[in-house]
N, C-alpha and C positions, 0 to 999 in steps of 0.2 A: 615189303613182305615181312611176316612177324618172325621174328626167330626163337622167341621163349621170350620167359620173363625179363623184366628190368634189369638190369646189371647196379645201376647206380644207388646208391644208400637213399638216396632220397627220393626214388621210381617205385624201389622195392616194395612188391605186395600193392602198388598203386599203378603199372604200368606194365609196357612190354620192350620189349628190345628190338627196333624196327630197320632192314636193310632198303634202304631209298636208291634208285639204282645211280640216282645224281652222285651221290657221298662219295666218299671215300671209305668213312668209319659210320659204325652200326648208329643207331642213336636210340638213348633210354626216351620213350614219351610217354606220357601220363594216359590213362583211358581217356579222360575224356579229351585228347587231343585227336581223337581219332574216332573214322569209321569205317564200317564195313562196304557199306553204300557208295558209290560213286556221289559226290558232291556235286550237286548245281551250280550254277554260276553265281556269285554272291552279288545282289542285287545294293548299289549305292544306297543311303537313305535319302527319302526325298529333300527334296530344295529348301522346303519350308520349316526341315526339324533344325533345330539351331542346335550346337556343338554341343558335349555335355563339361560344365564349366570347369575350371581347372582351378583345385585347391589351392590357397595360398595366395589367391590375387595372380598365376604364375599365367601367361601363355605361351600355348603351343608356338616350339619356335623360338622360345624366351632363351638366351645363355644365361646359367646358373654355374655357382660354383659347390662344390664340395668342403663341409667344414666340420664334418663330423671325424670321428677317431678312425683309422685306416681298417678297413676290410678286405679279405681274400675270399670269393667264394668258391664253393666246390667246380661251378663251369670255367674255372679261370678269370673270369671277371675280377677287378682289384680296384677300389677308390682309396685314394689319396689325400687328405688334406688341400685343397686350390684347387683340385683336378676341376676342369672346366669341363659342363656340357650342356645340351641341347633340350631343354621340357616339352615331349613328346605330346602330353597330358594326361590325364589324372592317373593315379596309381591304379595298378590292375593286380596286387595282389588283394588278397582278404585281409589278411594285417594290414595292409598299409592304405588301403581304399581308404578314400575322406580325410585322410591323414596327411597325403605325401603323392607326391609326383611320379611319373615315366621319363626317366631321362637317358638318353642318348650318351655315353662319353667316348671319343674320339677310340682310343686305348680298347675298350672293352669289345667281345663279340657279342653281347650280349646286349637288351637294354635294361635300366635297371631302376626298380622301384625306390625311391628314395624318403625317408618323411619329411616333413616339412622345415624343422629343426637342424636338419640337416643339411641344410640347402643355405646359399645367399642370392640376391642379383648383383651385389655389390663383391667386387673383388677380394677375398680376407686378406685380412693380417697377418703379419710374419708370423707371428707367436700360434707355434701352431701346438697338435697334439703330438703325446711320442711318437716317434718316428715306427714305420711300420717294422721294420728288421726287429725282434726282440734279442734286448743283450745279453749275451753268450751263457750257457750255462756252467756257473763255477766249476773247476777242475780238481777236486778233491787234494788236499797236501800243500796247497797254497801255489801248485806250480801256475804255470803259464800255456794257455793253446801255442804250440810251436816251442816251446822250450828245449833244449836240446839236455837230457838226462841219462845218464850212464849206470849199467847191471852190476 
């Protein structure tokens, strides 16, 4: 059931705000994630269409690692440097189609487009990128977070 527009920064002016009676919580989706219509039954593709290929030499199913610089996104989703996961196949955003992969990470709710660059099948290396936490923002006067200071 719709309740009004999107909530979410990135729905807004593109979506609605939808009450599923499954949920819990409302959820922002996109128009075109939706319709008015009762949906038919989604018919398999025949036997004889072969899969459509999976950038990067990668397959479906393939464990990949993560080796790009650390991400948080708005749905909570979060990669890590090593974070290991699963090549669904081929990327399903518009930036990243023909570029990058559908990967699975154990951690995430989410699945998440990755590019190709970003990706290994080989385990990395220790030498990774900054660590995702960024460090502290200086405390004006030279003091210290936790110092203990008197009036």
């Amino acid at each position: 059931k719709v309740l009004g527009p999107a909530t979410s920064e990135e729905c807004k002016g593109k979506g609605v705000l939808v009450k599923f009676a499954q949920n819990k919580r409302d959820v922002n989706c996109y128009l075109y994630q939706l319709s008015a219509a009762v949906p038919g039954p989604i018919a398999p593709p025949p036997c004889s269409q072969a899969p459509e290929p999976v950038p990067g030499g990668y397959q479906a199913g393939q464990e990949v690692f993560f080796t790009g610089s650390c991400q948080t996104f708005a749905s909570g989703n979060k990669l890590v440097y090593g974070d290991c996961g699963k090549v669904l196949g081929p990327a399903t955003s518009e930036e990243c189609k023909g570029k990058g992969v559908l990967v699975k990470f154990a951690q995430n709710k989410r699945d998440v487009n990755c590019y190709l660059y970003q990706l290994s099948a080989a385990v990395p290396g220790p030498i990774a990128p900054p660590p995702c936490s960024q460090a502290p923002e200086p405390v004006p006067g030279g003091y210290q977070a936790g110092q203990e200071v008197f009036f």
